[in-house]
Legacy VTK file of the C-alpha trace (Angstrom):
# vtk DataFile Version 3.0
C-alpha trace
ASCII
DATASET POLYDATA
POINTS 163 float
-128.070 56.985 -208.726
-124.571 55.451 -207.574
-123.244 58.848 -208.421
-125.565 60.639 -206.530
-124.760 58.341 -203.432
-121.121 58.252 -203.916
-120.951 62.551 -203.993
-122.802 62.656 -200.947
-121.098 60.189 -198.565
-117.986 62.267 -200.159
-119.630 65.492 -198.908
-120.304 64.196 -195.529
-116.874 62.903 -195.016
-115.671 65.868 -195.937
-118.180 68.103 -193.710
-117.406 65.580 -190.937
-113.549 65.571 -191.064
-112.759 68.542 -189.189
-114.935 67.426 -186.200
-113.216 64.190 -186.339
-110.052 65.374 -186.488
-110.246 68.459 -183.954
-108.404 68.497 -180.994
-109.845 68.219 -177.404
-108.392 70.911 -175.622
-109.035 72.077 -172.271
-111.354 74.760 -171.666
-110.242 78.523 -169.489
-113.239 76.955 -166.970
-111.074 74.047 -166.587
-107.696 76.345 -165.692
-110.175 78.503 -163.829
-111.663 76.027 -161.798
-108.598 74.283 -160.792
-107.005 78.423 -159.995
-109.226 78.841 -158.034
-109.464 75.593 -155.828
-105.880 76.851 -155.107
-106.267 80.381 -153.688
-108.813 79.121 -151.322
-106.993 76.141 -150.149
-104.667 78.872 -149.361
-107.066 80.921 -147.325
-107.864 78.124 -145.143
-111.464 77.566 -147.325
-110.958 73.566 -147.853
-114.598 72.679 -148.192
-114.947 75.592 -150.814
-112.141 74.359 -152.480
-113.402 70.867 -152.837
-116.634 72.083 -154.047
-114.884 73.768 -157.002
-112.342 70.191 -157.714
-115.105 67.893 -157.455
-112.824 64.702 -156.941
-113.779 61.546 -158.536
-111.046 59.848 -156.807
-109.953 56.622 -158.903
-108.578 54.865 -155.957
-110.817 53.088 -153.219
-108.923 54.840 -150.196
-108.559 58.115 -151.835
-111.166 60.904 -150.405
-111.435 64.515 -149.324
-109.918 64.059 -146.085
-106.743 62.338 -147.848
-106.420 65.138 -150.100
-106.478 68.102 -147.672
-103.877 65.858 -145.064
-101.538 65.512 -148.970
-102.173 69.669 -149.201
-100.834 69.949 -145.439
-98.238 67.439 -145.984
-96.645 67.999 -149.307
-97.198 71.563 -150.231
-96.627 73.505 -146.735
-95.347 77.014 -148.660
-98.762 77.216 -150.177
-99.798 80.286 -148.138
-102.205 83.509 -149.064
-99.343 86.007 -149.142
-97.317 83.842 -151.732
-100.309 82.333 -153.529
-100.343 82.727 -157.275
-103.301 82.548 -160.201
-101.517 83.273 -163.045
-99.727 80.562 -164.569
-100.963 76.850 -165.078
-99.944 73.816 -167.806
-101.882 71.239 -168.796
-100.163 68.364 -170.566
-100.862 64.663 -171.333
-98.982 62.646 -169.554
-98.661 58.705 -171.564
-97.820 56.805 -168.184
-100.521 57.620 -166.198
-102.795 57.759 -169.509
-104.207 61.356 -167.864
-104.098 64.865 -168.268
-101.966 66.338 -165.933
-102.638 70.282 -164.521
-99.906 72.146 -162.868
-100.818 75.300 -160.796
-97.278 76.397 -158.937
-98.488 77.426 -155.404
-96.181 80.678 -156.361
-94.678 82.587 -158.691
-92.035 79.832 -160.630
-89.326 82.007 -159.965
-87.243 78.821 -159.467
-87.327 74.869 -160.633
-88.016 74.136 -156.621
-91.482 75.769 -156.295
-94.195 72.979 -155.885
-96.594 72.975 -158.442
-100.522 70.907 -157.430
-100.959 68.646 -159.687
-104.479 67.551 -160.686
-105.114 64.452 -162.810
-107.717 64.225 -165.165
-108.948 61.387 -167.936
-111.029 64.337 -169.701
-110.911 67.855 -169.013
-113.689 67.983 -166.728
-113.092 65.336 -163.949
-110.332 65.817 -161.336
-109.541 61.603 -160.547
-106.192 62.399 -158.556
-103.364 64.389 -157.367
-99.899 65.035 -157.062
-96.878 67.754 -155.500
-94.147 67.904 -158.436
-91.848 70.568 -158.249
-91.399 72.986 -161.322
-88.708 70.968 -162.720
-90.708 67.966 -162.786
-93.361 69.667 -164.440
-91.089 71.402 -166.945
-89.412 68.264 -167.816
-92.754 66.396 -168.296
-94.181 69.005 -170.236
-90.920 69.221 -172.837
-91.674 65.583 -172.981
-95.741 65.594 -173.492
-96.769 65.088 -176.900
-99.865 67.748 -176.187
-99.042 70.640 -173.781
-101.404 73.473 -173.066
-100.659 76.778 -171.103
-103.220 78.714 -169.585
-100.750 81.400 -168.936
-97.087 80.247 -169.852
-94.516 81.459 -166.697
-92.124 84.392 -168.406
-89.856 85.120 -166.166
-88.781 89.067 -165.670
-91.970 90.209 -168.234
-94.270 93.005 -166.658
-98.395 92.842 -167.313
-99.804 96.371 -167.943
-103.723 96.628 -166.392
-105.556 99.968 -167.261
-106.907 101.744 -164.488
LINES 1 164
163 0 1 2 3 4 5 6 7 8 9 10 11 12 13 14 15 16 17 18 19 20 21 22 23 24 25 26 27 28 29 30 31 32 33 34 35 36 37 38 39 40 41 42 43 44 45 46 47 48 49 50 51 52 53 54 55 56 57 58 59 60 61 62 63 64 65 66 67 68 69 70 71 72 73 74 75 76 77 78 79 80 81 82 83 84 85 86 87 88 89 90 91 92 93 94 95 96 97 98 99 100 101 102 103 104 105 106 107 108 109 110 111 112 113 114 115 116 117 118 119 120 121 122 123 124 125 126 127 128 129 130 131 132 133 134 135 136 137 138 139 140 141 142 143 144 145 146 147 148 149 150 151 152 153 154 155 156 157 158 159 160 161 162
């Protein structure tokens, strides 16, 4: 009887391990979502693009208003001409104790493009924000124990679509 017991708390550890030990990662809804939030800030659709982020701000005197004066303020390029959807990180940052997604508001042709910044505790809640520029967000991904590219920025590298 012991035997019997012992083999089959060995076979559930041993179905359970991989769950255990699998890696959150965030989801293409999560890139998507946070994409798309973007482009419409961009075209001038603010309450559309606060639907899609959802804030749960952590701080008391954070709100919607706050964000779209930080948007005016801090990322003034972000326009629909220059807009871009392709390329966004996602990388832990220890500090903060958050997830950290990068969306440059263009193309990253150089380390001075601002990149919005979304802060998250889990992949599915945006809690914050922030305006680094692409060297700040290079730097703190080379430095970020778990990085994640939605589409990694290759500079020079041509996509092919069929018609």
């Amino acid at each position: 009887m012991f035997r019997k017991c012992c083999a089959l708390a060995l076979c559930l550890t041993l179905a359970l391990m991989p769950l255990a030990l699998a890696e959150n990662i965030p989801s293409d809804q999560y890139f998507l979502r946070a994409k798309d939030a973007l482009v419409l800030l961009a075209q001038g659709q603010n309450q559309q693009a606060l639907e899609k982020l959802a804030f749960a701000y952590a701080l008391p005197e954070a709100n919607d208003e706050a964000f779209l004066k930080f948007v005016k303020d801090y990322l003034p390029a972000l326009s629909e001409e220059t807009v871009q959807r392709d390329v966004a990180v996602c990388y832990w940052e220890a500090l903060s104790n958050q997830y950290l997604l990068a969306i440059p508001i263009s193309e990253p042709k150089s380390d001075d493009v601002m990149a919005l910044v979304l802060m998250s505790p889990d992949f599915e809640t945006f809690t914050g924000y922030a305006a680094l520029s692409w060297a700040e967000v290079s730097e703190g991904t080379a430095t970020s124990e778990y990085v994640w590219w939605n589409l990694e920025y290759e500079p020079g590298t041509r996509a092919l679509y069929a018609d």
